[in-house]
DOBA-406191 format. One line per field, with one value per residue (C-alpha): x, y, z; residue number from 0. Coordinates in Angstrom, 3 decimals. Example, Ala and Ser with C-alpha at 12.3 -4.5 7.8 and 13.67 -1.06 7.14 Angstrom:
<tordrens>
px <- (12.300, 13.670)
py <- (-4.500, -1.060)
pz <- (7.800, 7.140)
nr <- (0, 1)
</tordrens>
This chain:
<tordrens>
px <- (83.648, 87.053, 86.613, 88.571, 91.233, 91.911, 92.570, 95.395, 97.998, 101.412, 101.936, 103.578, 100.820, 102.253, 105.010, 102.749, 101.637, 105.306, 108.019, 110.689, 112.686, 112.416, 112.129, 115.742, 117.894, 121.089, 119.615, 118.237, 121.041, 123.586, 121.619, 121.266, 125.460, 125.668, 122.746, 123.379, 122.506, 119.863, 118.483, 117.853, 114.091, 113.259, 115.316, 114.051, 110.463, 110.900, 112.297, 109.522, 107.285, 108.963, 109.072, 105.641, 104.791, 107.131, 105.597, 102.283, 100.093, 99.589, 103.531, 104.150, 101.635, 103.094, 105.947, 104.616, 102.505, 105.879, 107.592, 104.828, 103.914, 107.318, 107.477, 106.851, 108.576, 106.638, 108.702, 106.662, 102.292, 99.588, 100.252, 104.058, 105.290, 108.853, 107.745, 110.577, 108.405, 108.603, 105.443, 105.260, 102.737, 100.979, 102.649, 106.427, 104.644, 103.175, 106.589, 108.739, 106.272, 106.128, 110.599, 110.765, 108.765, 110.374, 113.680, 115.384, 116.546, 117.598, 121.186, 122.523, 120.518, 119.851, 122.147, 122.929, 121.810, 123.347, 123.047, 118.765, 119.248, 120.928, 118.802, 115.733, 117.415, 118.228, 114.477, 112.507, 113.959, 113.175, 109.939, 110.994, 114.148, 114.175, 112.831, 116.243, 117.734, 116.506, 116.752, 120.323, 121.163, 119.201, 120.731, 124.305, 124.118, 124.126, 128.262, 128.753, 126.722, 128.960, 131.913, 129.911, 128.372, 125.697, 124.298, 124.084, 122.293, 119.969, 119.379, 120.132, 116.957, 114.984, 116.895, 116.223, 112.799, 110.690, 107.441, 107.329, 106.038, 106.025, 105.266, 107.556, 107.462, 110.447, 112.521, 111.928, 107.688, 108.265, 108.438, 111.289, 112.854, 114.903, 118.476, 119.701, 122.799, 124.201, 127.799, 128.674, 128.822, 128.838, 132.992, 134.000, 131.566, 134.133, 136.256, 134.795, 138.468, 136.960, 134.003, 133.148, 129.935, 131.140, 130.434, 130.535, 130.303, 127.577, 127.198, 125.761, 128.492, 128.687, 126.335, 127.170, 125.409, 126.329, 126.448, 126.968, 125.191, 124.937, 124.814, 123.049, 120.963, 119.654, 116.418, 115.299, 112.038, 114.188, 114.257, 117.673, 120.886, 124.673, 126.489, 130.003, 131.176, 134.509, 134.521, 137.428, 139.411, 138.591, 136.624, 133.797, 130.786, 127.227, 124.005, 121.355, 117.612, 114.887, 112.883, 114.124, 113.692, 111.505, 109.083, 110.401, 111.313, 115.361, 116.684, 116.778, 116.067, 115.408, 116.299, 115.054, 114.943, 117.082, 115.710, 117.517, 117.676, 115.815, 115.157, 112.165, 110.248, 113.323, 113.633, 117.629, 117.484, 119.794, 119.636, 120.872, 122.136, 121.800, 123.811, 120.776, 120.724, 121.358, 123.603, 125.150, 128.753, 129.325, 132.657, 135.892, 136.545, 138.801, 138.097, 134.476, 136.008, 137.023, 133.669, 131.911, 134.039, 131.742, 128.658, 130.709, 131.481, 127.787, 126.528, 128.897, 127.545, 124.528, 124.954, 126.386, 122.810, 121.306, 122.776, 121.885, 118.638, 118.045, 120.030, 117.816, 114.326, 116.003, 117.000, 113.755, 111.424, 113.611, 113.522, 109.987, 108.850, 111.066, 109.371, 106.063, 106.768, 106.890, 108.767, 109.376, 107.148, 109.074, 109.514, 112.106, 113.620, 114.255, 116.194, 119.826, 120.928, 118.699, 119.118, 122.820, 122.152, 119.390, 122.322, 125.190, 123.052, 121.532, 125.632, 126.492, 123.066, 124.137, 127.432, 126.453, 124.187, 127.019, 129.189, 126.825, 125.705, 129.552, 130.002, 127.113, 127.740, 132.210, 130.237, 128.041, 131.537, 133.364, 136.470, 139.867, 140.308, 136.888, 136.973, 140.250, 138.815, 135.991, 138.324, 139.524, 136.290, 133.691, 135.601, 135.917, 132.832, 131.191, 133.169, 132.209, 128.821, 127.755, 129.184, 128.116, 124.189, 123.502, 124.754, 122.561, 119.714, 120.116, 120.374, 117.560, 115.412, 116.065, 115.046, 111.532, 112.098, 109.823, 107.907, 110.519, 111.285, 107.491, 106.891, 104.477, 107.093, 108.840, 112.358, 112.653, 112.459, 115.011, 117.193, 116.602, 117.560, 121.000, 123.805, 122.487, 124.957, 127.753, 127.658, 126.852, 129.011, 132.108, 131.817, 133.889, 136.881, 136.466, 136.252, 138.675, 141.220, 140.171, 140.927, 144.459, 144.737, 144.017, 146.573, 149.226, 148.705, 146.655, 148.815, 146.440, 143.579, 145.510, 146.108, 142.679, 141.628, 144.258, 142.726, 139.253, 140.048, 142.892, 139.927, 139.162, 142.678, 143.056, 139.124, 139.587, 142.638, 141.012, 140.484, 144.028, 145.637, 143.649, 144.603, 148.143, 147.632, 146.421, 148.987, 151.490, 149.440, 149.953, 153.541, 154.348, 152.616, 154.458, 151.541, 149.254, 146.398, 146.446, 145.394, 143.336, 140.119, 141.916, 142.902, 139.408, 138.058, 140.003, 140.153, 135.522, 136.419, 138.239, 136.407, 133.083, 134.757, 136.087, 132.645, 131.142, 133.640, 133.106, 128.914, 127.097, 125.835, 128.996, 127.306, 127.126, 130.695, 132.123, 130.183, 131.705, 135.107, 135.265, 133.700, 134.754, 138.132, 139.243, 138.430, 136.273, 133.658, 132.798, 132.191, 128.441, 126.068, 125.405, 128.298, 129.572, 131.124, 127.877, 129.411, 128.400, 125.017, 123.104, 119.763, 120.573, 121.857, 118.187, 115.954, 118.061, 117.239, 113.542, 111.221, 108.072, 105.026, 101.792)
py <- (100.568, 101.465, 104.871, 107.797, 107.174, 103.783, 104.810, 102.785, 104.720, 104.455, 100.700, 98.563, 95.478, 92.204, 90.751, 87.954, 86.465, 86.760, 84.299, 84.129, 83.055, 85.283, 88.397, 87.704, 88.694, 87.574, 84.297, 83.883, 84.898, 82.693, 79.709, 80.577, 80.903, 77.731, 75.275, 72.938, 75.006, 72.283, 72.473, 75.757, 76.164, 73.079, 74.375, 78.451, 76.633, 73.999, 76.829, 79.612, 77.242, 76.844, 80.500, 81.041, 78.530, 80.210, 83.927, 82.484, 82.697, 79.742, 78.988, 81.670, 81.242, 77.542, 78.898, 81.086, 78.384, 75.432, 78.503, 79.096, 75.753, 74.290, 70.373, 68.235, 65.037, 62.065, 60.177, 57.588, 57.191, 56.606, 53.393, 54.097, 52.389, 53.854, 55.799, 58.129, 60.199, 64.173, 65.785, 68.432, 70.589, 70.101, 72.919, 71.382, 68.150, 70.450, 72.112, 69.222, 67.299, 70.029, 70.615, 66.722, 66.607, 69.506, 67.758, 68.915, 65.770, 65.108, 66.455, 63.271, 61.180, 64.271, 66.529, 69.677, 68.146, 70.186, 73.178, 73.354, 71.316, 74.399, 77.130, 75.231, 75.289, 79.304, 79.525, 77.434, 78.257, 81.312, 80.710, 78.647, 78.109, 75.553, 72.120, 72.759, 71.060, 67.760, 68.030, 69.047, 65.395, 63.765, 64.992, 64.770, 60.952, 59.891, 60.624, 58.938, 56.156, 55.855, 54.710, 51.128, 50.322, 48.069, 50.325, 53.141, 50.508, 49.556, 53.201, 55.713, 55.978, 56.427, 59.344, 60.806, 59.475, 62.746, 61.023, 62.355, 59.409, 61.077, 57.388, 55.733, 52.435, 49.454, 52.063, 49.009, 50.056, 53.428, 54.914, 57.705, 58.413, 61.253, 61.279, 62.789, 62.840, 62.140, 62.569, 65.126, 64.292, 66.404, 66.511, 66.296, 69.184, 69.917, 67.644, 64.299, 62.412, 62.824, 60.709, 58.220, 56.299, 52.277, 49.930, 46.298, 43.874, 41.244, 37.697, 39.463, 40.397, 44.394, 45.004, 46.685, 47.830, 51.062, 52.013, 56.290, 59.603, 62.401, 65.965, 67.217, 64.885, 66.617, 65.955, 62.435, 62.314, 60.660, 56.946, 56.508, 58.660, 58.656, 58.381, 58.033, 55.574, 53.762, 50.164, 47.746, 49.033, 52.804, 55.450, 54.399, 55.924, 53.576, 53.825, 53.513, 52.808, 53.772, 52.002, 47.569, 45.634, 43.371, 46.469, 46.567, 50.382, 50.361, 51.739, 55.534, 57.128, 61.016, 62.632, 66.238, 68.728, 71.505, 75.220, 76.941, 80.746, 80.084, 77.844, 76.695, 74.542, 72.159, 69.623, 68.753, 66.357, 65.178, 61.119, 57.827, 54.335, 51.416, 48.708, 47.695, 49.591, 48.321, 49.911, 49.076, 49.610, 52.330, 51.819, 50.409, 50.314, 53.243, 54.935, 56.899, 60.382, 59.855, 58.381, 61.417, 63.828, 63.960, 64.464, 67.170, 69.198, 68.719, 70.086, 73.268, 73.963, 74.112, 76.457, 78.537, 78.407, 78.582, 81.667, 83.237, 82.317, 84.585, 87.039, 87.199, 87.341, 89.911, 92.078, 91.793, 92.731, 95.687, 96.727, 96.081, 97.963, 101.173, 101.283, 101.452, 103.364, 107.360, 109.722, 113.511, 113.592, 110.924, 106.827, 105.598, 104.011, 107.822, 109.057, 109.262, 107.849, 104.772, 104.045, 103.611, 101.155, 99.353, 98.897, 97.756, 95.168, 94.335, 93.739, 91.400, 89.027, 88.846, 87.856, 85.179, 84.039, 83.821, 82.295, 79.563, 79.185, 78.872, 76.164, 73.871, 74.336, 73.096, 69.860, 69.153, 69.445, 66.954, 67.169, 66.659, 70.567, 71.520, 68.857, 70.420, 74.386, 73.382, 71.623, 75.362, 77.489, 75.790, 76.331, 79.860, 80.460, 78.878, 80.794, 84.314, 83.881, 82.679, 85.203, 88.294, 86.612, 88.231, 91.901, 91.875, 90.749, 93.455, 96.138, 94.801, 94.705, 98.545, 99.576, 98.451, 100.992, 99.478, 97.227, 94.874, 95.011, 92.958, 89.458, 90.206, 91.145, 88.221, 89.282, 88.823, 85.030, 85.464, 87.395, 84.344, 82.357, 83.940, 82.924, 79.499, 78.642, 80.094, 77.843, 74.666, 71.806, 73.583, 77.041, 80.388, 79.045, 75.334, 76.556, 78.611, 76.463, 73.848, 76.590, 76.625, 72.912, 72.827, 75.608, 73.800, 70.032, 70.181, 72.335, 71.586, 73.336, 76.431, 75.825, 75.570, 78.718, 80.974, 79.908, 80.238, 83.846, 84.745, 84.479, 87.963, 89.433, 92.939, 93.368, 95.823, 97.283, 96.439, 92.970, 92.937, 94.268, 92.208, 88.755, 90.461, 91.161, 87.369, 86.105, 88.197, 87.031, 83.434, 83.670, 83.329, 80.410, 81.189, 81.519, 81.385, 79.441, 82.478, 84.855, 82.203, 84.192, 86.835, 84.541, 82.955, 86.628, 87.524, 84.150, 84.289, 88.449, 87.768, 84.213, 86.668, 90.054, 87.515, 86.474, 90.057, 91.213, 88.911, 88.541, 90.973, 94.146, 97.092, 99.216, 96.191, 94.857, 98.513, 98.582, 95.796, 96.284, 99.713, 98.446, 95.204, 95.115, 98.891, 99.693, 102.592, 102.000, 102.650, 99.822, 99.786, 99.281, 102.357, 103.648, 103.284, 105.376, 107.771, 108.223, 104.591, 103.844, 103.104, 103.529, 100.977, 98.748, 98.723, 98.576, 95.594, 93.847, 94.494, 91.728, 92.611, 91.841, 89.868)
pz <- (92.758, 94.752, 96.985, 96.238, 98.431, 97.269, 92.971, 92.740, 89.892, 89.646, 90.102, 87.097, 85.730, 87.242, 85.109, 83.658, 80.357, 79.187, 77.602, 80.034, 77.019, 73.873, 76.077, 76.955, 73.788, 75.569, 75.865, 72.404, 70.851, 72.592, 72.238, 68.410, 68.388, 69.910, 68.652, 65.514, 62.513, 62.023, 65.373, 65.575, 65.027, 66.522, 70.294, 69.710, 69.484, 72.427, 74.364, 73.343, 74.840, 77.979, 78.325, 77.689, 80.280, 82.721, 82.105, 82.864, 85.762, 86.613, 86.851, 89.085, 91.442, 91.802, 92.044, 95.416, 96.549, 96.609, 99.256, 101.030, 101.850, 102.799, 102.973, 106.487, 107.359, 108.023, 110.415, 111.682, 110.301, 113.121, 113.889, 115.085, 112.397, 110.593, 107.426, 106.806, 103.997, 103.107, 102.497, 99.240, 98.560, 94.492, 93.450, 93.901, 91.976, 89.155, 88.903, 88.926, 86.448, 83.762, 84.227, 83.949, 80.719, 79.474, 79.483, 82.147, 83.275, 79.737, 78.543, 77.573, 74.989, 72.230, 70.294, 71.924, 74.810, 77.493, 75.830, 75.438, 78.826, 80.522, 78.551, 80.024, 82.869, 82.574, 82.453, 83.997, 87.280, 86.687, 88.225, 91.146, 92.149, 95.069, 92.750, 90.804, 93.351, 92.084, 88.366, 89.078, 91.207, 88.178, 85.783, 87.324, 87.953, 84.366, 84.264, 87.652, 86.973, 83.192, 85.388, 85.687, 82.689, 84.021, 86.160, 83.630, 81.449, 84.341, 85.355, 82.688, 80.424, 84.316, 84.945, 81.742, 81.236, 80.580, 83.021, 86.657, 89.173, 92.809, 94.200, 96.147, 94.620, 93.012, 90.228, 88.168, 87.852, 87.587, 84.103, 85.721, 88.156, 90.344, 91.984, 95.434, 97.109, 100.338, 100.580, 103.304, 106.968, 110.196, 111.091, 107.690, 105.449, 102.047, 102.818, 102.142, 102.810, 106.440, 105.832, 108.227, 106.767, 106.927, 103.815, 104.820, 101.529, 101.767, 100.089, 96.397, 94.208, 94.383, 97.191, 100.647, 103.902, 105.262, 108.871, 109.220, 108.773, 106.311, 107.560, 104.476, 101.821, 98.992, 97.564, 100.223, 98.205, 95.277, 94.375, 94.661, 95.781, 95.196, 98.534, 99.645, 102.389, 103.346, 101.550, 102.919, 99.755, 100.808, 99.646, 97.477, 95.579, 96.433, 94.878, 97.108, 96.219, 98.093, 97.696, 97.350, 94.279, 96.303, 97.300, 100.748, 101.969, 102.234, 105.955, 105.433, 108.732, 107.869, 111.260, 110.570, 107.852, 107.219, 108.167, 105.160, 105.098, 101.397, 98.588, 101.204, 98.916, 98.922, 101.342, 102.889, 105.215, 107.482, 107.171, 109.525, 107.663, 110.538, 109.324, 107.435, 104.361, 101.257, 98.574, 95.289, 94.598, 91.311, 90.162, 92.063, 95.627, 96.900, 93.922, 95.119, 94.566, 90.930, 90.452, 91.593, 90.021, 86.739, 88.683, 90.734, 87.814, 86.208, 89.769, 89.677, 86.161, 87.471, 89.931, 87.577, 85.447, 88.728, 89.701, 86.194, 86.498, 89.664, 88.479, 85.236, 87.384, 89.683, 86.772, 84.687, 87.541, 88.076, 84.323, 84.431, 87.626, 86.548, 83.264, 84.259, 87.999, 87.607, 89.797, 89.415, 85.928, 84.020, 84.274, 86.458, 83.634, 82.239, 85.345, 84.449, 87.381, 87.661, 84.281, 84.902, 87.768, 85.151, 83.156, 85.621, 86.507, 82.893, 82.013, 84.483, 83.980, 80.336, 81.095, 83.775, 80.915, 78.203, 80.252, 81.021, 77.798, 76.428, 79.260, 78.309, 74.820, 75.763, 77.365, 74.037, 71.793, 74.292, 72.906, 74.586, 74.175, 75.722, 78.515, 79.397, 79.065, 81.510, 84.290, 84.801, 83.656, 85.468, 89.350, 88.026, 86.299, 89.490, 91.991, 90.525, 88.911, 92.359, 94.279, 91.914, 92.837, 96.024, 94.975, 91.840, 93.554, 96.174, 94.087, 92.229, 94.805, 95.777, 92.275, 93.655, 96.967, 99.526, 96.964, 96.558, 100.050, 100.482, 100.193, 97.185, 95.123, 95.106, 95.629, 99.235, 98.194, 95.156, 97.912, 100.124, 97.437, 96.100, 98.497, 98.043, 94.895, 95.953, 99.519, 97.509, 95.529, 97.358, 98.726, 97.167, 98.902, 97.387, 94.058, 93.871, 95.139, 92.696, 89.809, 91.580, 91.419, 87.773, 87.115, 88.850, 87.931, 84.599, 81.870, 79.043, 80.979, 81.407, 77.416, 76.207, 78.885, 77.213, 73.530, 74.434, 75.861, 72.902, 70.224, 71.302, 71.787, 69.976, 69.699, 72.890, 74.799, 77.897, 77.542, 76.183, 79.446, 81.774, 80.091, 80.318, 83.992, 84.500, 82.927, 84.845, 87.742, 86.815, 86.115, 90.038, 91.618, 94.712, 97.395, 94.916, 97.459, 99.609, 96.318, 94.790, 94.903, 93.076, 90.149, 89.877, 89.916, 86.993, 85.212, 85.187, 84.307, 81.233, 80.092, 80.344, 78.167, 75.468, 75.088, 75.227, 72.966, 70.523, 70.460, 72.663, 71.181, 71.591, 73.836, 76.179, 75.430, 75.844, 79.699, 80.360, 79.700, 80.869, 84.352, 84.880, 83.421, 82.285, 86.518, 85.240, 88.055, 91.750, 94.043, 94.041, 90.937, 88.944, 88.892, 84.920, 83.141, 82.101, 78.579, 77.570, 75.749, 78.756, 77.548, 74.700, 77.355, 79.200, 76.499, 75.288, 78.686, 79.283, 79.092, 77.401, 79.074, 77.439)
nr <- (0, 1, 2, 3, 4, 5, 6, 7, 8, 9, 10, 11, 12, 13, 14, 15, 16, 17, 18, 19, 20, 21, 22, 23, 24, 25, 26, 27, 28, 29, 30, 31, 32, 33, 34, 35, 36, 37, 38, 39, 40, 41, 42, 43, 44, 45, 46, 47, 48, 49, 50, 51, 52, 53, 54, 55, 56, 57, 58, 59, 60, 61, 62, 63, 64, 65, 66, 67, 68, 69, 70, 71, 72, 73, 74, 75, 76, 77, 78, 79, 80, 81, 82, 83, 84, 85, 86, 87, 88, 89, 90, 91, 92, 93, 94, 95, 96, 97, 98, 99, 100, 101, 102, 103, 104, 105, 106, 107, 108, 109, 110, 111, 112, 113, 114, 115, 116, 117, 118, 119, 120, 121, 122, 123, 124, 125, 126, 127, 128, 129, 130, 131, 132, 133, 134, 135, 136, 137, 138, 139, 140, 141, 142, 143, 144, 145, 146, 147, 148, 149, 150, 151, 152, 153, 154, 155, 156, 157, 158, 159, 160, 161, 162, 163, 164, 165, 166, 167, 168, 169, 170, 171, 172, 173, 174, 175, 176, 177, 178, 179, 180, 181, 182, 183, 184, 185, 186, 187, 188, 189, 190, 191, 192, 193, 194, 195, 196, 197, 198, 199, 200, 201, 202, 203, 204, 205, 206, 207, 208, 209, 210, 211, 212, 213, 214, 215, 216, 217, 218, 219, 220, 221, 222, 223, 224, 225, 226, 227, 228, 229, 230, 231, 232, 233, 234, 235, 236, 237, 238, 239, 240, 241, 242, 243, 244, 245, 246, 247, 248, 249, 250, 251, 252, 253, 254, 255, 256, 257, 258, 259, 260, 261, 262, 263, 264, 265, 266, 267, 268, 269, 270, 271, 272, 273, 274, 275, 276, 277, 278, 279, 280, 281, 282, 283, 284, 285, 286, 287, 288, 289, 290, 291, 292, 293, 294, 295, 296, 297, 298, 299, 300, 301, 302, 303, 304, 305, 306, 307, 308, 309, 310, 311, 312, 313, 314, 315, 316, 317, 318, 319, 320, 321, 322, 323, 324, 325, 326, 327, 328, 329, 330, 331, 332, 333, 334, 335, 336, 337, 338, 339, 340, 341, 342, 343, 344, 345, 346, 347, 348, 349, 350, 351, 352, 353, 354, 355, 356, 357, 358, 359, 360, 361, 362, 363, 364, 365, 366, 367, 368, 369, 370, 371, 372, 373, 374, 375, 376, 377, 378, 379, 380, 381, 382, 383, 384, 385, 386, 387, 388, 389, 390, 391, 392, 393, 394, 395, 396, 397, 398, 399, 400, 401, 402, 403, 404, 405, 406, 407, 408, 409, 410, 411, 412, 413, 414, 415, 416, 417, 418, 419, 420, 421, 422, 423, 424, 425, 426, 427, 428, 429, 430, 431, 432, 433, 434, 435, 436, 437, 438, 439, 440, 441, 442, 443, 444, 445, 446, 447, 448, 449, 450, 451, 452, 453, 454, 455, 456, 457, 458, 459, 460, 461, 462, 463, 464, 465, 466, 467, 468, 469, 470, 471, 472, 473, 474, 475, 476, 477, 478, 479, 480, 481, 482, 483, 484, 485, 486, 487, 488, 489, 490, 491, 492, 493, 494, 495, 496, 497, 498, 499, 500, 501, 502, 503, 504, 505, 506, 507, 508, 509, 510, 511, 512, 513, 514, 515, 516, 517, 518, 519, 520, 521, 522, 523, 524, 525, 526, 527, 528, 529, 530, 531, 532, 533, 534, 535, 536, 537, 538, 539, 540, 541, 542, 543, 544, 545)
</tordrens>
């Protein structure tokens, strides 16, 4: 029996025993808009059980145990001999078997593929953000690989296999595998022209041995990796096992791991090739940055999802702790002026979430039209979704007071984690200037952009005036590099009010516009206009605890 002075009262239930996914109205309803008509009990029931599983116990204290036990590389074993091994705790195992046979290495073999892929995505890594990292290079392969047919015969159904094997053993045994990357090096970062990793062709037909370093390698645990090196004919993509067809260990010297700000239970490595190791060619020689550009853009989607994801945790343990926490006789959630924070934040996770949604959906359609709308959407989408990550999960956090300011609460580690998207597959800058790029050399992307947005035109005067003010901005490319943050800004703005306009509820389409794009807001969250339907805005957004 607890003493007196320890009656705990006043302290929300853990948020547990919940499904992450039909909790989440913004996300149920844009995968319903989106999913074959056929399709659509079969994904709402895949994806109800996904949630379920990542509401549960058991899932989130994985989820702690992967952070707090943070891999170890295994240089050398006892005997001295060269191992070059990274150490993972079960939980990153149990995570990364139940995402693998939930399909979320699997986008590209099933209808609507990238859509339930990035839903899955939206929230499964919801309970752990950091083994992301290597369903993202796994998944983003399969288009690199396409560029040589062979290869995506020989390798293809392992990346998408829906078994996890953690063994290091001949791909060829395995029944799947996972994908890393190595591409950037330690003078050249973004700007892999600047790469210095040699390829020297041996006797076999296709096959290399690379001499160089990479500065970051994501996910060295993985079979086999995508890397960059120079090739006599220039700049050239390389597949790189592992792990030899013969059962010999390829030479992959891991020098150290990274010590990341967050996503801890992820290893980055920083990793050696000595002359010895073996690669295969993927695609032509001098041609390694066309090759990687489909993986690029399947990577920047990601973080886009990614970034989503966090914000949705963030948001939903604030909605949840200010429902059950009381202060001056009445929930949190009742205050006026929390509940307009509540709801600033609420609006901008369900716009990261359509936007992502209407993304994944472009890739499923694959036409000429959508492949041009996400050469200019995706560096946008990318460039704000990421950035808006760390604010929201800020303010988040403070809804918690000194709660969420505790390790226990778990936002510390989604704070940890939030930068982390916007930094990689090309930083704010990166993107932004790719957006640029696209404006000035692809005029079909601009094209299918203004269409996509134009479905909404006239459904609200201040959507209207900010595609007139973008398109006022685009008129003058003259030093257009030096505002290209300003054009992505508005380009993600106005992609995310068409789609608010068009399918969220009003009272969350009116917030937005009136904030976002109508300027009727302060600089901080909870500061909308306190005429708008607020309350309707948070009880739309509140997960519902088992």
């Amino acid at each position: 029996m607890e003493p007196p002075t320890h009656m705990v009262t006043n302290q929300p239930p853990p948020l547990v025993g919940h499904d992450v996914f039909t909790s989440d109205p913004a996300l149920v309803e844009g995968v319903a808009r989106h999913v074959s008509p056929g399709s659509r009990d079969t994904v709402h029931g895949e994806l109800s059980d996904l949630g379920r599983a990542a509401g549960s116990a058991q899932a989130q204290r994985w989820g702690a145990l992967a952070n707090e036990n943070p891999p170890v590389l295994r240089t050398h074993d006892r005997y001295g001999h060269r191992v070059d091994e990274v150490e993972f705790h079960p939980a990153w195992h149990r995570l990364l078997g139940h995402a693998v046979s939930s399909g979320l290495t699997d986008a590209w073999s099933r209808p609507d593929g990238h859509l339930r892929r990035t839903a899955s995505f939206l929230v499964w890594t919801q309970v752990e953000a950091g083994h992301a990292c290597p369903l993202s290079m796994t998944h983003a392969a399969v288009p690199a690989l396409r560029t040589d047919p062979e290869l995506a015969a020989e390798w293809e159904p392992r990346l998408t296999s829906r078994v996890y094997d953690a063994q290091l053993r001949p791909a060829a045994e395995k029944p799947g595998v996972l994908a890393g990357m190595a591409m950037t090096e330690k003078q050249a970062g973004s700007d892999v022209r600047a790469i210095t990793t040699r390829a020297e062709p041996l006797a076999e037909a296709g096959t290399y041995a690379l001499t160089g370093h990479k500065w970051f390698c994501s996910a060295p645990m993985s079979d086999v990796f995508l890397v960059l090196a120079r090739a006599p004919g220039g700049l050239t993509c390389f597949l790189l096992p592992r792990v030899l067809p013969d059962g010999g260990r390829n030479s992959f010297r891991l020098q150290r791991l990274k010590d990341k700000l967050g996503n801890r239970s992820n290893a980055s490595a920083e990793v050696e090739f000595d002359g010895r190791t073996w690669a295969r060619r993927v695609g032509e020689e001098g041609r390694g940055i066309a090759t990687i550009m489909g993986m690029v853009a399947a990577t920047r989607l990601d973080c886009v999802t990614a970034s989503a994801a966090v914000m949705r945790q963030a948001v939903a343990q604030a909605l949840h702790h200010t429902a059950y926490r009381e202060a001056f006789g009445r929930p949190l959630d009742e205050q006026p002026l929390m509940r307009n924070v509540l709801a600033d934040l609420a609006v901008e996770s369900e716009a990261a979430t359509a936007l992502a949604l209407r993304l994944a959906a472009a890739c499923d359609a694959d036409g000429a039209a959508d492949r041009h709308f996400l050469r200019l959407a995706v560096p946008a989408a990318k460039y704000w979704v990421a950035k808006r990550c760390t604010p929201v999960v800020a303010e988040a956090l403070e809804c918690l007071g000194g709660n969420g300011y505790v390790e226990e609460s778990g936002l510390p580690r989604l704070l940890r984690e939030a930068p982390l998207n916007s930094v990689w597959e090309g930083s704010g800058n990166v993107q932004a200037l790719d957006a640029v790029r696209a404006l000035r050399n692809e005029p079909e992307a601009l094209h299918a952009f203004l269409v996509e947005i134009g479905a909404a035109r006239g459904a609200d005067h201040r959507l209207d005036a900010a595609i007139k003010a973008l398109l006022t901005e685009l008129a003058d490319l003259e030093g257009i590099e030096a505002r290209a943050r300003r054009v992505a800004e508005r380009m993600a703005l106005v992609l995310q009010g068409s789609l608010l306009v068009r399918y969220a509820p009003p009272e969350v389409a009116d917030a937005f516009c009136a904030s976002r794009l109508g300027g009727d807001r302060g600089a901080a969250f909870g500061t909308l206009p306190h005429t708008l339907d607020l309350r309707a805005i948070v009880w739309r957004a509140r997960p519902v605890a088992g």
